[in-house]
VOMILO-927118 format. One record per residue (C-alpha): x, y, z. Coordinates in pm, whole numbers, plus 32768, in hexadecimal, padded with zeros to 4 digits. Layout:
// residues N
XYZ ...
This chain:
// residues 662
800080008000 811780EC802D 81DF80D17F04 807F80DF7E4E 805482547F0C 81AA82977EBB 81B382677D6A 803C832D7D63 80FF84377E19 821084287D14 813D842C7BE1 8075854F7C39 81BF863C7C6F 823785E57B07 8207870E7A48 812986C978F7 811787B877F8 7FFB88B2776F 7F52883D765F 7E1C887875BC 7CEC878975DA 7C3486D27490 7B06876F740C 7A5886357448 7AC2862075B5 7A6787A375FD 78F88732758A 78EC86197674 797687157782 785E87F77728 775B87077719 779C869578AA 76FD880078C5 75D287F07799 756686AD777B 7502862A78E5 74198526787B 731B84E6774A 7262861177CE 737E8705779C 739F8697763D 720F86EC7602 7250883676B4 734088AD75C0 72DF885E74A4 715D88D074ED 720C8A17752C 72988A3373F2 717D89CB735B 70B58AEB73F9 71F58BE773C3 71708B8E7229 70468BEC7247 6F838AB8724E 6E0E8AAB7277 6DFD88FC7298 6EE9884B7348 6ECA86D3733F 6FA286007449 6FDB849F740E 706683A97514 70FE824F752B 713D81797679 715E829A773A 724283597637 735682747646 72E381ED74E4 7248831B7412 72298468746C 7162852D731E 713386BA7337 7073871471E2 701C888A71D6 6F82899070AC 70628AA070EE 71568B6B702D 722C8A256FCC 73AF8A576F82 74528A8F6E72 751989926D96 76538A666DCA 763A8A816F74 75A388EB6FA5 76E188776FE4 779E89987086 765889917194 76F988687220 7860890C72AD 78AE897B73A4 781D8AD7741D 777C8B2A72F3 76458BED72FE 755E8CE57238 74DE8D787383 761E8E52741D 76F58F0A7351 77A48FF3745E 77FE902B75AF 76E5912A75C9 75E59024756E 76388F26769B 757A902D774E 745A9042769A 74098EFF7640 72B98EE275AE 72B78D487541 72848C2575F0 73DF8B9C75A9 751E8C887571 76778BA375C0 767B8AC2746C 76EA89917544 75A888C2750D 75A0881F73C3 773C87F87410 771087637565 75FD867874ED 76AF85EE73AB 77D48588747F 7709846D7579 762F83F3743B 75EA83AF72E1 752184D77289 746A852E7124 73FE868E70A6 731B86B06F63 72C088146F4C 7233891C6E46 725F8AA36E63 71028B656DDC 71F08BFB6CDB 726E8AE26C76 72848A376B2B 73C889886AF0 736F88016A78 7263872A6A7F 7163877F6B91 724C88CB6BEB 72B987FF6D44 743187986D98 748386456E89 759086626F78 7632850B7033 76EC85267150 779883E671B1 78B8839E72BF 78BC850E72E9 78F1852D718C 7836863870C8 77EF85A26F61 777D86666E06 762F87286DE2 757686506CEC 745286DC6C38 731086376C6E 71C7865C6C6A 7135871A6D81 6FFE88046E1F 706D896E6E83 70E6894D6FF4 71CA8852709F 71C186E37120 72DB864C7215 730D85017258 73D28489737C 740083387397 74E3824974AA 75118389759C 7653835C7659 76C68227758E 780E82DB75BF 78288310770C 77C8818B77A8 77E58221793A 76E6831D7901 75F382347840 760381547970 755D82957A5B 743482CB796F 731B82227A5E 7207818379D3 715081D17887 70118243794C 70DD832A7A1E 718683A57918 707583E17846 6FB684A17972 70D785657965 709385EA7810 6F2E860F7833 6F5A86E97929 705387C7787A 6F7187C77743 6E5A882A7810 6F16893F78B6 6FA389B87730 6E2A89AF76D0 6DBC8A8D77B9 6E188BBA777E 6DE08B8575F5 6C778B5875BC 6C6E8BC1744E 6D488A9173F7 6CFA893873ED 6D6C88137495 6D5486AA7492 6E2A859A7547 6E13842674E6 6EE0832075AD 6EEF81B7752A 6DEC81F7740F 6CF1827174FE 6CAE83E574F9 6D098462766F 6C9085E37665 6BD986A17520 6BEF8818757D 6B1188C97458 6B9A8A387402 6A828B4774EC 6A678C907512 69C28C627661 6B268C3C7735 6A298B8D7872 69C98AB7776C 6B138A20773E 6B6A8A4E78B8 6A34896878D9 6A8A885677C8 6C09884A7848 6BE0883A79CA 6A7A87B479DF 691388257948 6890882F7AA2 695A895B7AD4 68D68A4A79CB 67F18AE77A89 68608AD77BCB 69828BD47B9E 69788D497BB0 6A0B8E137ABD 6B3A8EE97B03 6B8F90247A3F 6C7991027B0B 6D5C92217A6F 6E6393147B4B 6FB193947AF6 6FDE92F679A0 6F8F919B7A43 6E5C90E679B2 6DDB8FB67A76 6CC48EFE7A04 6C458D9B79F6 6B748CD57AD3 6B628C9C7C6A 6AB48B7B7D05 699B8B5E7E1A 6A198B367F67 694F8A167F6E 6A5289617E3A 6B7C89AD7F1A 6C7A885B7EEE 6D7787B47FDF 6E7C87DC7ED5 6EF489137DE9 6E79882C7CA7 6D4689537C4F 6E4C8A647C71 6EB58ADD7B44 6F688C1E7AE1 6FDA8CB37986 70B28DAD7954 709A8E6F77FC 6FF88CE27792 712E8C0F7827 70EC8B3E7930 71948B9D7A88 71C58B547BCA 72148C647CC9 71FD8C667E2B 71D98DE47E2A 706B8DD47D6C 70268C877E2A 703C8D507F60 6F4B8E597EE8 6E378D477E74 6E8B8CA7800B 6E3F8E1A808A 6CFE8E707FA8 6C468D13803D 6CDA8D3681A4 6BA58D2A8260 6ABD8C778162 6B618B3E814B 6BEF8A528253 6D668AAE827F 6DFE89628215 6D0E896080D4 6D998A097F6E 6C838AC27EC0 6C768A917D5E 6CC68BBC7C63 6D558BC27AF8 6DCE8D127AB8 6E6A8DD5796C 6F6B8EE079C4 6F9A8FC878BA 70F390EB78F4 7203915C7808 72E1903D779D 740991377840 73859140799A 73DE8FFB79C9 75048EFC7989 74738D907913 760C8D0D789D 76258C957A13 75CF8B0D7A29 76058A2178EE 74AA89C478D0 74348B2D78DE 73358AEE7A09 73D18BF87AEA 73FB8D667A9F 74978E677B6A 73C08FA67B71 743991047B6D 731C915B7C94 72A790227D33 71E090F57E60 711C91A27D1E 70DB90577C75 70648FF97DDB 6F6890F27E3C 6F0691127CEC 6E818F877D16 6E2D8FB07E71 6D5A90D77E08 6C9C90317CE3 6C408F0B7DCE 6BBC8FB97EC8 6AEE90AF7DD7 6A318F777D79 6A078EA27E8F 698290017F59 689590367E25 681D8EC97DE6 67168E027E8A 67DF8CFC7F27 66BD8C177FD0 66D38AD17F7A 65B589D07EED 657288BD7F6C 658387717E78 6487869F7E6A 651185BF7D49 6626849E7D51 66D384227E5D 681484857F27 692383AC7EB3 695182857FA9 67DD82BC8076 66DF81BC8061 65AA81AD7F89 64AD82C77F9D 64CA84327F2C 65BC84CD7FCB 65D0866C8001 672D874F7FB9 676D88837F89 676189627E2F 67948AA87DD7 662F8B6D7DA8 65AA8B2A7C30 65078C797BA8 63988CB27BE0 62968BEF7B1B 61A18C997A0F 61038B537975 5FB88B067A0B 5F658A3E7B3B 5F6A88CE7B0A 5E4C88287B3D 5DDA87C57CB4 5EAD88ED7D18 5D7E89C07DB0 5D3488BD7E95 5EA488B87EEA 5EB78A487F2F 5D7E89FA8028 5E1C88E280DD 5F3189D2813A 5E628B0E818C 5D7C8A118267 5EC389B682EF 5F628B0D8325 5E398BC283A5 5E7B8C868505 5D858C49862A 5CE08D7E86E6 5DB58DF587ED 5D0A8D4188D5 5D6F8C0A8831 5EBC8C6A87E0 5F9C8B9788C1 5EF98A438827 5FF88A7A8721 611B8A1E8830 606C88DB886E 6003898489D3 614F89E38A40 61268B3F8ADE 621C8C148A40 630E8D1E8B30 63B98E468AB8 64B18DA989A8 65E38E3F890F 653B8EC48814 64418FF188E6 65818FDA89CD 660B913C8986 675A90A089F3 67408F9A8926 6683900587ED 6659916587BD 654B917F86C6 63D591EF8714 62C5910C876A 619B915A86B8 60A992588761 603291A788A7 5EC9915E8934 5E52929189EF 5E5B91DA8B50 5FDA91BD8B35 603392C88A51 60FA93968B5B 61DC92558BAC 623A92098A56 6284937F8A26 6366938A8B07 63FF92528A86 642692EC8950 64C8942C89C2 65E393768A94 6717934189CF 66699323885E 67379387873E 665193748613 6585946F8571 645194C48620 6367941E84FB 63DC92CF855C 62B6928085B5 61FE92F8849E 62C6920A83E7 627390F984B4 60D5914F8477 60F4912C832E 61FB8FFC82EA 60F38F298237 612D902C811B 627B8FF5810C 626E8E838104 613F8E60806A 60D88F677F7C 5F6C8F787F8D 5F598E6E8077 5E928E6481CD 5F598F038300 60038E0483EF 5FFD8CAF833D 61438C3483DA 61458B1984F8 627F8A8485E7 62B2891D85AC 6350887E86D7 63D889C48780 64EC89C08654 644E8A258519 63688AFA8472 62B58ACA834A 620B8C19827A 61448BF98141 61B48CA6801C 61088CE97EA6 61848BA77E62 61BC8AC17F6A 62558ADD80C3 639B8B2C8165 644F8A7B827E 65198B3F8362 66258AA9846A 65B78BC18569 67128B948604 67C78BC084E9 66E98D01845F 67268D8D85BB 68AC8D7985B8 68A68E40845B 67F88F3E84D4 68858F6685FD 69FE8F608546 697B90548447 694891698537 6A57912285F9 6AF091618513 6A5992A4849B 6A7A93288601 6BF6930985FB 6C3893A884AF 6B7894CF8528 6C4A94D9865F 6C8D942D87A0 6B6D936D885F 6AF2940289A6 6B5993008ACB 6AAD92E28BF4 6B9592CD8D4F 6B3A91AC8E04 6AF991AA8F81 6C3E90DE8FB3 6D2090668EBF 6D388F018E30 6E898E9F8E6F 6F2A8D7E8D7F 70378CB08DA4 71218CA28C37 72448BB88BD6 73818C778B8A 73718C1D8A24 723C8CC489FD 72BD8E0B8A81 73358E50892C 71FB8E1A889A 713E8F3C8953 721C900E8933 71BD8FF487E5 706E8FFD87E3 703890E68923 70429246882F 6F26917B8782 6E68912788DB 6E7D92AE893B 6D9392D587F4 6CDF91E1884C 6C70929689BA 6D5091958A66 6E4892028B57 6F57911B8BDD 7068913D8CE6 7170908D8D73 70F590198ECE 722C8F2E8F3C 73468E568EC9 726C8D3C8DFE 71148DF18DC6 70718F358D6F 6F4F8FD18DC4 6E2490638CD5 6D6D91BE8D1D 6C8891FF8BF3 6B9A91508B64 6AA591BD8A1F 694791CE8A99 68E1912E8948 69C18FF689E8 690590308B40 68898EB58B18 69D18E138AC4 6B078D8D8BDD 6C1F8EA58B88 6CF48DB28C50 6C648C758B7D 6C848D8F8A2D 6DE68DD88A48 6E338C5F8AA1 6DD18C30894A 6E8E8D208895 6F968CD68933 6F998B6C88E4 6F438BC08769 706A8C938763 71478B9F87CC 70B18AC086CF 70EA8BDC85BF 727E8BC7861E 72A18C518794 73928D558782 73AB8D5E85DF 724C8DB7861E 72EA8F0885FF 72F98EBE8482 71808ED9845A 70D7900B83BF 6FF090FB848E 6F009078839A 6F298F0F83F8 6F188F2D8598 6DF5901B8565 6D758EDB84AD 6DEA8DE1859F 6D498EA786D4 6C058F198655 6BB38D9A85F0 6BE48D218730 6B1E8E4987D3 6A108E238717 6A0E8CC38705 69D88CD588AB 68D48DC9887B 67E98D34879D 66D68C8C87F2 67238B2087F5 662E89E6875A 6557898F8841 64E18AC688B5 636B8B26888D 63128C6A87BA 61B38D5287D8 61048D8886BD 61B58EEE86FA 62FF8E6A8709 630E8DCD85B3 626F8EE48515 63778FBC85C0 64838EBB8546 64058E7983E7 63CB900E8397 651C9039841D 65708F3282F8 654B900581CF 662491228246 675E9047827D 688A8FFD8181 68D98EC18151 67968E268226 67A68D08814E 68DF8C65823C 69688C708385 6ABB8CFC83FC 6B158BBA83E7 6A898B66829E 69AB8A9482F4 68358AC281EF 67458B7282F0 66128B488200 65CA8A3C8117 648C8A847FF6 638F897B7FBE 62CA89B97E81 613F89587E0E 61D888B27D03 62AA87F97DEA 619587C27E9F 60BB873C7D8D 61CD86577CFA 61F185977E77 605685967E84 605784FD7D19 5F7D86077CA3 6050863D7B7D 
């Protein structure tokens, strides 16, 4: 073993001389970077496809590409004199000067493809220029073999260019043996055609794979239409539109639902000037637009075009042109950020529920999930579906007064969160005249809304129902609610409705300045770990907004002063446990690396989360109507802080479909 080492060591300080590398070994070099897998090779040559101006592309595979890999495209074609020069090395139409590497307007730019690709395979090239009319047919066929370029040969040929690839990495044995299986591999190239197709919808594509045709993409000029055909059909109507424009950045495209939020990052696609990218910059900004609406370990699904000058930004950064370096990343960022936000604040982001098809892995029997909203209805009522609409109004109509507490299964109801000025602080509606004075001064303690709160609350049927009858809501098992609408019903997690209210002014109080905090009688003293002494520190400027004010008390624990009266209900010993601990979960003392923006975030979810009412808590008739008006005044009531759904739409034609009325 030593003399083996030795004469290692011995060989490696000989000196060997400079010399310059074969043409056919440079390709091979270069393709270690290009060609990846069969995939890489579709990638490319797609690319140059679309670079010609194609308007069909047809994709034909073989076992996975190993076999056959055919590109055949009707664009501008090459001409006889440039077939065979297209295969060197760095030779390219598509940058003539240093000046255009930073404007590059193509999908490809380097002139390493066709190179790279010739060298690991036996690859063919029939192609025709438009202008071309040299032979019979006007085409030329180019060989390359053993990485050896052979003659343009006339032959007969359509305008545009086919390329045959054929024994990919024969060559290179040791990277043929890494290629996994011929289903993997092919997933791998439907999934880069899909991603080439999308941001192309006026060209068509198809993909066949062992004779069978894989994916037909017509040419459209509706660009959800081919978002729909590509990704799923089930998704063309439940995504909202995007169309955002600031500081010479254009961001348009499609965002999903809440509701269609994934585990994975699969529905997140984003184009820059139409090549795919991936950039943890804009990644972040789609994150920041759904915090709050989805769950935070969910990715919410988005496929958005960014349109800038090719010069404020640098794409000649990563071989296989998937990263770009940007010129101003924090514009790129709130530009995204901003166009997200415009539309999920704008959109009506309750979700339906399903009444059709199971959940994957359930048992028999229709099961419910969520969907985005569908738009309203204008064909007529199917039949049966008056006797449906009285069903539900039988169902949904109020008691007299006297009656009212039947609804709470005879539970007698005490003053709940919600007429709890401390806890709530919106408006009852306007009281019986026997306790009018009481509830008065209930109202005036500590409330923060507008005055016509209650006005709202009187009249809530006309916000959920237009032209429906006042108060046809009920509380099903101290947890829900269910409200008619004009077509159907909606059911609200009253815990979950609660919390979003509650964070939304919250959070409005605090941008309009610091909460008022009541002193308590004695302060709450609470013990804290030394590793968490970091962590207030960080969040204690954020407290002081918050009408919370800590001190140190003694070596081990500190003591808190100040509490917000709209808190009055919650433990501030029990509260700042809690943020403490989540703290410490964000990264204890890095927790100095979050944003204002995020601790705000992280605090007002947990405080409102304590002071919402909780399931199982029975509601007045009052109540709801308080809670429901308060509804339709709130961004984002669709979801909790948490982003969990907090209503879920049930439609009459749901209804009639599970009732076999139609």
């Amino acid at each position: 073993m030593a003399s083996i080492m030795l004469g290692m060591q011995t060989q490696a300080n000989q000196r060997k001389k400079i010399h310059l590398l074969p043409e056919s070994l440079i390709n091979k070099i270069a393709a270690g970077e290009v060609v990846e897998r069969p995939a890489s090779v579709v990638k490319e040559l797609v690319e140059n496809s679309l670079d010609a101006g194609a308007t069909r592309i047809s994709i034909t595979i073989e076992d996975g590409g190993r076999t056959l890999i055919r590109i055949a495209d009707d664009g501008c074609g090459i001409p006889p004199e440039e077939a065979t020069l297209a295969f060197s090395q760095h030779a390219t139409s598509k940058v003539a000067n240093v000046e255009d590497l930073f404007a590059i307007t193509t999908m490809g730019f380097r002139g390493e493809a066709l190179a790279s690709i010739a060298s690991v395979s036996h690859t063919t090239m029939v192609t025709r220029a438009a202008e071309s009319q040299q032979g019979e047919g006007g085409g030329v066929r180019v060989e390359v073999k053993d990485a050896h370029v052979g003659q343009a040969e006339p032959c007969a040929a359509a305008v545009g260019t086919v390329i045959e690839v054929r024994d990919l990495f024969y060559s290179v044995p040791a990277r043929r043996k890494f290629l996994k299986t011929d289903a993997t591999e092919f997933s791998h190239i439907y999934e880069m055609v899909q991603r080439t197709a999308l941001p192309h919808p006026a060209v068509a594509f198809t993909l066949t794979h062992n004779g069978r045709m894989a994916l037909e993409l017509p040419a459209t000029s509706d660009h959800r239409m081919r978002v729909g055909e590509a990704l799923g059909k089930e998704l063309y109507s439940e995504l909202l539109t995007v169309e955002f424009k600031e500081r010479g950045i254009r961001v348009s495209g499609f965002a999903g639902q809440p509701s269609l939020a994934r585990t994975t990052a699969k529905y997140q696609y984003v184009f820059l000037n139409g090549r795919y990218i991936r950039d943890a910059t804009i990644l972040g900004a789609m994150k920041e637009a759904y915090r709050g609406l989805i769950e935070p370990a969910s990715k919410p699904v988005a496929i958005l075009f960014i349109e800038m000058e090719p010069s404020w930004f640098d794409v000649n950064v990563h071989p296989q042109k998937t990263e770009v370096r940007f010129r101003n990343s924090g514009a790129v960022y709130h530009a995204v950020l901003a166009a997200l936000r415009e539309k999920l604040r704008s959109s009506d982001l309750t979700p339906q529920v399903q009444t059709e098809g199971r959940v994957e892995g359930e048992g028999g029997g229709a099961s419910w999930h969520q969907v985005p909203p569908s738009s309203p209805q204008s064909a007529a009522p199917a039949p049966g579906i008056e006797e449906t609409r009285k069903v539900i109004a039988d169902f949904f109509r109020q008691p007299e007064a006297a009656t009212q507490p039947s609804l709470h299964y005879g539970v007698e109801t005490t003053p709940s969160p919600l007429t709890d000025p401390s806890r709530m602080t919106v408006s009852p509606p306007p009281p019986a005249a026997e306790d009018a004075a009481d509830k008065s001064e209930a109202r005036s303690s500590g409330s923060v809304f507008a005055a016509d709160d209650a006005q709202r609350s009187l009249t809530v049927a006309s916000q959920i129902c237009p032209g429906g009858e006042a108060g046809r809501f009920v509380q099903l098992h101290n947890a829900y609610i269910v409200a008619e609408t004009g077509d159907g019903i909606l059911i609200i997690d009253q815990h979950a409705l609660h919390e979003r209210i509650l964070y939304e002014e919250l959070f409005a109080r605090v941008t309009r300045g610091p909460l008022e905090g009541q002193r308590l009688l004695l302060p709450e003293v609470l013990p804290i770990h030394p590793r968490q002494t970091a962590a207030l520190e960080t969040v204690r400027p954020l407290l002081m907004e918050l009408g919370i004010e800590i001190t140190d008390f003694d070596a081990g624990s500190v003591a808190v002063h100040t509490f917000p009266s709209l808190l009055s209900k919650v433990s501030p010993q029990e509260f700042l446990r809690d943020i403490l601990d989540k703290l410490m979960e964000l990264g204890g003392s890095r927790s100095g690396q979050l944003t204002r923006e995020e601790l705000l975030h992280e605090v007002l979810d947990m405080a409102s989360c304590k002071a919402a009412v909780k399931a199982g808590y029975p509601l007045s008739h009052d109540e709801i109507a308080t809670l429901l008006a308060r509804k339709e005044h709130v961004e984002r009531s669709s979801n909790c802080p948490h982003g969990r759904p907090t209503t879920l739409r049930l439609t009459l034609n749901d209804l009639e479909r599970q009732f076999k009325r139609k």
